[in-house]
C-alpha positions in Angstrom: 35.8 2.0 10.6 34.4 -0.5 7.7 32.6 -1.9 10.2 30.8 1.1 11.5 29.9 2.0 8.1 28.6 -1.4 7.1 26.4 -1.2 10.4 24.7 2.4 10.2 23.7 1.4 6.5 22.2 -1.6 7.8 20.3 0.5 10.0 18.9 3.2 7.9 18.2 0.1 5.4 16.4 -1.6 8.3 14.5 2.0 9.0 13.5 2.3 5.4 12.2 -0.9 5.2 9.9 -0.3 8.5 8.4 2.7 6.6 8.5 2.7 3.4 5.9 0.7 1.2 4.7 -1.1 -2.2 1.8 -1.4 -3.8 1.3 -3.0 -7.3 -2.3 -1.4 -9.0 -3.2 -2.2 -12.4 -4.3 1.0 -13.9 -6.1 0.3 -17.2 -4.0 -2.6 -18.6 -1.2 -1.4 -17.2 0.8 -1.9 -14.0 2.6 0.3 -11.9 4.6 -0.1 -8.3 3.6 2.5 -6.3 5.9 3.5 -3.4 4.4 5.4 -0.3 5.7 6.4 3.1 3.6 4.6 6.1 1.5 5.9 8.3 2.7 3.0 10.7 5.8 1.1 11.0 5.6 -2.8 10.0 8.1 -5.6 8.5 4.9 -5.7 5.6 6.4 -4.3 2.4 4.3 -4.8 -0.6 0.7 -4.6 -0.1 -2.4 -5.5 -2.3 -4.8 -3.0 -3.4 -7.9 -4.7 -4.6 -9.6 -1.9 -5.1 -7.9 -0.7 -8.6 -8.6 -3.8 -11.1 -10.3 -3.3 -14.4 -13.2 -5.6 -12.8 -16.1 -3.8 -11.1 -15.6 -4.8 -7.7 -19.6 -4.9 -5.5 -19.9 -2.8 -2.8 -17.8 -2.9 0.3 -20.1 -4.9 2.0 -20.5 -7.4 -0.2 -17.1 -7.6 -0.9 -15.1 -11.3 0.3 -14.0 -11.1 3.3 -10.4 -11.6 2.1 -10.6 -8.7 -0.2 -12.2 -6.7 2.3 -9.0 -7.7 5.1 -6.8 -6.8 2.1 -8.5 -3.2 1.9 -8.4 -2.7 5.7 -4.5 -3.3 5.8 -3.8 -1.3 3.0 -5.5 1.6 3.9 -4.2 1.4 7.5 -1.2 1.2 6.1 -1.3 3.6 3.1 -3.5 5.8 4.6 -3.9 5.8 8.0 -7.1 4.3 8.4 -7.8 2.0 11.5 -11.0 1.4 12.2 -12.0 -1.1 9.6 -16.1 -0.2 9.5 -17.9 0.2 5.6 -18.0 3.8 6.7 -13.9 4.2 7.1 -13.3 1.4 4.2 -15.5 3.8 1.5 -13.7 7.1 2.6 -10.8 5.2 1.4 -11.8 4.2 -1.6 -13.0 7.3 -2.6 -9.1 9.1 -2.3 -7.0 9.2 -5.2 -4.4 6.2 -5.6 -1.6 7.6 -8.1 -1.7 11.0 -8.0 -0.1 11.7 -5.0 2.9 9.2 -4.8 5.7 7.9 -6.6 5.3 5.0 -8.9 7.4 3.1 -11.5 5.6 1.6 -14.5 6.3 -2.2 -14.6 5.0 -2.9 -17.7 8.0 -2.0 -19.8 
């Protein structure tokens, strides 16, 4: 019976995992851990949001190409988002980052 028990939690741990997600976002000078369900299932668990740093970041198309890969797996992620055009990639830096999901302030 252990056994069974020990197996099933390792499976909803697994299935968590798979859709459940981080973020760190420094939010003037401080940093929080934002936790958000998936839109898609992946083995990714914490993701980078450039987007939320107290430095003014250029436009998204002059932004690095590694910054700008960063954005498009986040927001695929976080929000959905697949097609990775400047179009898609500004609608989701205009939605609100905090307000709608549960976070944990790291700073402490």
């Amino acid at each position: 019976m252990r056994k069974y028990k020990i197996a099933i939690g390792l499976i909803v741990l697994f299935l968590v995992w798979l859709n459940v997600g981080l973020a760190e976002d420094a939010w003037i000078e401080e940093s929080y851990i934002v936790i958000f369900l998936k839109k898609e299932m992946t083995l990714k668990l914490t993701f980078i949001n450039p987007l939320l740093t107290e430095a003014d970041l250029p436009s998204i198309q002059e932004l690095p190409q590694k910054t700008r890969s960063d954005l498009a797996e986040y927001c695929r992620y976080r929000f959905g988002i697949i097609n990775a055009s400047d179009k898609t990639l500004e609608e989701c830096a205009s939605r609100p980052f905090l307000s709608e999901y549960w976070f944990l302030n790291i700073d402490n």
